[in-house]
C-alpha positions in Angstrom: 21.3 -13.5 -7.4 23.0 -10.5 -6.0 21.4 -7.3 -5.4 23.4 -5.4 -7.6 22.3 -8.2 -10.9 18.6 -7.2 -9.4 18.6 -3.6 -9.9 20.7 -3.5 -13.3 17.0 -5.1 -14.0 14.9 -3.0 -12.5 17.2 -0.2 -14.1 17.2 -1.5 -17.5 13.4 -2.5 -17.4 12.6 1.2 -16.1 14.1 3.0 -19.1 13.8 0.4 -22.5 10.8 -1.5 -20.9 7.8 -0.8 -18.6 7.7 -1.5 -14.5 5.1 -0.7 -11.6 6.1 0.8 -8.6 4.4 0.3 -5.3 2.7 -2.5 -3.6 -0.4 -1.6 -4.7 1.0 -1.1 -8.5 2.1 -4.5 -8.2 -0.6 -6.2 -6.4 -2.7 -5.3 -9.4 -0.3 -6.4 -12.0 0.5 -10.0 -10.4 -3.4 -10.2 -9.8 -3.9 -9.2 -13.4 -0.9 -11.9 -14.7 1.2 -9.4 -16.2 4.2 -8.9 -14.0 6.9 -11.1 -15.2 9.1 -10.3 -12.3 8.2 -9.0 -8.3 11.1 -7.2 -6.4 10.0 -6.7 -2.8 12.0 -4.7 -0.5 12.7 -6.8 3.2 12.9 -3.3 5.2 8.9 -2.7 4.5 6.8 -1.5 8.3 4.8 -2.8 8.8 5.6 -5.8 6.5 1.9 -6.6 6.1 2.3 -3.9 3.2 3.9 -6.2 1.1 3.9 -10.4 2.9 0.6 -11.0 0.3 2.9 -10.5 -2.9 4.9 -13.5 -2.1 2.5 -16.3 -2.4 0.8 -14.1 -4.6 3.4 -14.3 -7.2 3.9 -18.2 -6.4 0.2 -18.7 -7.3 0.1 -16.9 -10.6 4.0 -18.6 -11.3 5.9 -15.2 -11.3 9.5 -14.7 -10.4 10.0 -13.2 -6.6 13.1 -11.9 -5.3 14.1 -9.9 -2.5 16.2 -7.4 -1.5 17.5 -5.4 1.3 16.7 -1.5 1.0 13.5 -0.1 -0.2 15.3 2.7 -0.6 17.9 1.4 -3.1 14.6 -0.1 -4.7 13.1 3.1 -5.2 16.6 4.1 -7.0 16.8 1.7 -9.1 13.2 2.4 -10.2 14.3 6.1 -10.6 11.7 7.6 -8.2 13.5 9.8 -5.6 11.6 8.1 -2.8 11.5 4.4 -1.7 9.5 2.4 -2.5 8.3 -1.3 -1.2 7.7 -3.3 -4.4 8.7 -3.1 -7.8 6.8 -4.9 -11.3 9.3 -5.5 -14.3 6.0 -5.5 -16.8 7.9 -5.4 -20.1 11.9 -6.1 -19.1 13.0 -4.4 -22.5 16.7 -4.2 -22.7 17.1 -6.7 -19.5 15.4 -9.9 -20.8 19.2 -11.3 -20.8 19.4 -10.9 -17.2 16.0 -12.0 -16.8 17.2 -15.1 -18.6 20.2 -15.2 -16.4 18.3 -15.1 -13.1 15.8 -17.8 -14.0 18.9 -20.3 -15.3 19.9 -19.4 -11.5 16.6 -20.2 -10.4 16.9 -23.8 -12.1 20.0 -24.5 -10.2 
């Protein structure tokens, strides 16, 4: 999935749904079993912040994608700063792409 598709979710999930921003944020959501979807940013130092989430998420069965900038990240989840890890709790008006990326997922 492109990285544009991935932050037109985080985007859409921040304002008509609920997210978590922050690796922390989202440790405890995955942990917890409500994060339907993990964004991780790939430019994390050091990348210890964040390497847990991964098989985290594949334990509990959540989506995990990744993308280039934490900074574009932290945009898309409409926090001036960047940020390392994003939650989509409740993906509101993006459960279509949501659908979308796990049809992708499947191929």
């Amino acid at each position: 999935m492109n990285e544009d598709k991935i932050f037109e979710i985080v985007e859409l999930a921040k304002s008509t749904g609920k997210v978590k921003k922050g690796a922390n944020e989202v440790t405890k959501v995955v942990e917890r079993g409500d994060a339907k979807l993990v964004i991780v940013a790939k430019d994390v130092n050091p990348p210890e912040v964040v390497m847990h989430l991964k098989p985290l998420c594949q334990e509990k069965n959540i989506p995990f994608l990744e993308v280039n900038s934490k900074d574009d990240l932290g945009s898309a989840a409409g926090i001036e700063r960047s940020t390392s890890a994003v939650a989509v709790i409740n993906e509101g008006e993006a459960k279509k792409l949501m659908q979308e990326l796990s049809k992708e997922d499947k191929k």
